[in-house]
C-alpha positions as CSV (number, residue, x, y, z in Angstrom):
1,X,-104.6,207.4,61.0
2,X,-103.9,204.1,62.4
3,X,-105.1,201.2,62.2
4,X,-107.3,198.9,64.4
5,X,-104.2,196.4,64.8
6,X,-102.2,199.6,65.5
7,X,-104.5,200.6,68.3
8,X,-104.6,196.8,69.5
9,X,-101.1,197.2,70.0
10,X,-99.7,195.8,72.9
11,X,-98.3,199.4,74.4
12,X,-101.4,200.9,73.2
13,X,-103.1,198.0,74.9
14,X,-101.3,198.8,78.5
15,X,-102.1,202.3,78.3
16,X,-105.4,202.2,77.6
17,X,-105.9,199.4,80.5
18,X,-104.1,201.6,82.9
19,X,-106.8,204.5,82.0
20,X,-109.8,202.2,82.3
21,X,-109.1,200.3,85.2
22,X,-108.7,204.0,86.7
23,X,-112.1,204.2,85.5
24,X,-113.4,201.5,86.9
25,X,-112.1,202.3,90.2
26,X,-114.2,205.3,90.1
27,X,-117.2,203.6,89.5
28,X,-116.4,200.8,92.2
29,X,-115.1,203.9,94.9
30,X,-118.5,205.7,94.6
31,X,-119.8,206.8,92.0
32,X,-122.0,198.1,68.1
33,X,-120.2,196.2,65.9
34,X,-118.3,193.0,67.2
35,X,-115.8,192.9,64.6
36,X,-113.1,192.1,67.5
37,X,-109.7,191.2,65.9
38,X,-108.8,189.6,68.7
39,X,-110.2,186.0,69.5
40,X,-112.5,186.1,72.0
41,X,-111.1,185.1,75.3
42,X,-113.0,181.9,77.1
43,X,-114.9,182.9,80.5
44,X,-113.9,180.9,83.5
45,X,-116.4,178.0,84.2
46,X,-116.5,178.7,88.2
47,X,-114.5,181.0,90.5
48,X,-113.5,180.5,94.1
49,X,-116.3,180.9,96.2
50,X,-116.5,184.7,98.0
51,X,-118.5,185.5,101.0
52,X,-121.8,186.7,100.4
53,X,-121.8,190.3,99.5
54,X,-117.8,190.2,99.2
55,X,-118.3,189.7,95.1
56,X,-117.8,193.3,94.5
57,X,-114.5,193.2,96.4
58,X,-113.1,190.1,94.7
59,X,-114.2,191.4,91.3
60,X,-112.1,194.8,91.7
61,X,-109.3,192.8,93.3
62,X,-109.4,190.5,89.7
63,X,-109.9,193.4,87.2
64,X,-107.0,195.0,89.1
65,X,-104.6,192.3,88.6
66,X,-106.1,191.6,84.7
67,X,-107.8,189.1,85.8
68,X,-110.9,189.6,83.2
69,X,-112.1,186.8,83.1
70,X,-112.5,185.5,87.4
71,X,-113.4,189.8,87.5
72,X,-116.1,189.0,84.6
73,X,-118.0,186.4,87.2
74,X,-117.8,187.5,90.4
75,X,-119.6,190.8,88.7
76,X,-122.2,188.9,87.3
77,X,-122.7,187.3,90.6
78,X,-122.4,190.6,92.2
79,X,-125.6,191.2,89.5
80,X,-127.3,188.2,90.5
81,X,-128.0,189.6,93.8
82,X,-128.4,193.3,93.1
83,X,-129.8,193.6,89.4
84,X,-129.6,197.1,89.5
85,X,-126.4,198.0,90.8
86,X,-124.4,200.2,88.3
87,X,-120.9,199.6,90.1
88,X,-121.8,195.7,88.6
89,X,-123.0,196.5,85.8
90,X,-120.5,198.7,84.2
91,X,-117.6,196.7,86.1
92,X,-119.3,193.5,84.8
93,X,-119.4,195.4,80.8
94,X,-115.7,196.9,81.2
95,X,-114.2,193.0,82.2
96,X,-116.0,191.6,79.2
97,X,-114.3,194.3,76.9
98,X,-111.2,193.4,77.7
99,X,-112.3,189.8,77.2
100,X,-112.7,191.1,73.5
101,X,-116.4,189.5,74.2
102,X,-118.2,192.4,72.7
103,X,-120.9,189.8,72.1
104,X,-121.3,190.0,76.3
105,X,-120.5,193.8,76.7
106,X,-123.0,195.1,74.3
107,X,-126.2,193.6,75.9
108,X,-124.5,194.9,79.4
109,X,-124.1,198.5,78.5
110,X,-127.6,198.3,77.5
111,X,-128.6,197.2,80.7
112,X,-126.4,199.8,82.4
113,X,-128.0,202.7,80.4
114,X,-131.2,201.1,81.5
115,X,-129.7,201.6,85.0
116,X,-128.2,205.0,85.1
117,X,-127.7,205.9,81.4
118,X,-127.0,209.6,82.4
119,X,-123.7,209.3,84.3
120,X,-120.5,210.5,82.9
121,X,-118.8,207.1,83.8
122,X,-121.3,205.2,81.4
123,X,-120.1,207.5,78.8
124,X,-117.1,206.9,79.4
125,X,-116.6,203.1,79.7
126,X,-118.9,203.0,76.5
127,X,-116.6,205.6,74.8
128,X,-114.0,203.3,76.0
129,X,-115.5,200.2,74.7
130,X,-115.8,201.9,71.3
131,X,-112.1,203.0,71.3
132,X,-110.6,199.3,72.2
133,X,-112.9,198.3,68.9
134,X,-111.5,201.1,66.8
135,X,-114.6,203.0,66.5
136,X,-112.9,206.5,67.2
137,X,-116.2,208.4,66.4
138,X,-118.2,206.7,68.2
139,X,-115.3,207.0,71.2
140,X,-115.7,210.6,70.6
141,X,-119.3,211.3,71.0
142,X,-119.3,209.4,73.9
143,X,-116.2,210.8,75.6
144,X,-117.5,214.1,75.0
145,X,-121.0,213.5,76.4
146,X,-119.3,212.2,79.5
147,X,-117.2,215.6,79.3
148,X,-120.4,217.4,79.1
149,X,-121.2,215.8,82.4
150,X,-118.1,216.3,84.5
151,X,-115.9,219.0,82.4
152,X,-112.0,218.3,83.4
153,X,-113.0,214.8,85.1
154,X,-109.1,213.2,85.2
155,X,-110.6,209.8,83.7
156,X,-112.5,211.0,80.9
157,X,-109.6,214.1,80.4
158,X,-107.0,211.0,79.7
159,X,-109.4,208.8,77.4
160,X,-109.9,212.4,75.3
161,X,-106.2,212.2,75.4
162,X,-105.9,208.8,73.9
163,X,-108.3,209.2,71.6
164,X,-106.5,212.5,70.2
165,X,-103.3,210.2,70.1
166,X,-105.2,207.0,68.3
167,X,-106.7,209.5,65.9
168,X,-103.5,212.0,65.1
169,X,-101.1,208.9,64.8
């Protein structure tokens, strides 16, 4: 099997972006262990400012473009003002993986489950979160439950894919 610096990688890296920020886009369209080996990334003190209810918007438009860190607050101000929305919350968790800031996601993903623990997409961005920390098993059971959920979903058929790959390489 590999490695976690072999799935850290920076092809595996790419890939694995491409598949989440696919995810990601399907929450925003409608629906642990912090042993990071990468440093954690610093959060941007301040971000330009939005127009009120626009935070959403320009946190998609960040994540898209790897901006993390800018996507990371303009979610948490998109939480501010609607505690409960799961489009947020799960963006909010996703931006902070890829920050390596597992310290952040964790507590996040526990407030999403709190949300709408039950939707494949939290499954899957969890799973996700697992896999970009090395924890394939973990990765698994939550893929499949978010299988179990939407059999054949595109997003979660991909991650299953690049977990297989992680774990057979």
């Amino acid at each position: 099997g590999r490695t976690v610096q072999d799935i850290r990688s920076r092809k595996f890296r790419r890939s694995v972006r491409a598949c989440l920020i696919l995810a990601v886009a399907a929450v925003l369209v409608g629906c642990g262990s912090t042993g990071a080996v990468k440093p954690r990334t610093a959060l941007p003190d301040d971000v330009p400012d939005v127009p009120p209810g626009s935070e959403i918007e320009a946190a998609r438009a960040a994540f898209e473009t790897g901006n993390f860190g800018f996507a990371a607050r303009f979610f948490e101000k998109a939480m501010r003002a609607e505690p409960n929305d799961m489009e947020a919350c799960l963006g909010l968790a996703a931006s902070y993986d890829w920050l390596y800031r597992f310290d952040l996601s964790d507590p996040v993903y526990a407030a999403c489950g709190k949300i709408e623990g039950d939707r494949f997409l939290y499954f899957n961005n969890v799973g996700f979160s697992n896999l970009l920390r090395g924890e394939l098993g973990k990765a698994s059971v939550n893929f499949g439950q978010a299988n179990a959920l939407r059999p054949g979903h595109p997003v979660v058929a991909t991650n299953l894919q690049i977990l297989r790959d992680v774990s057979d390489g």
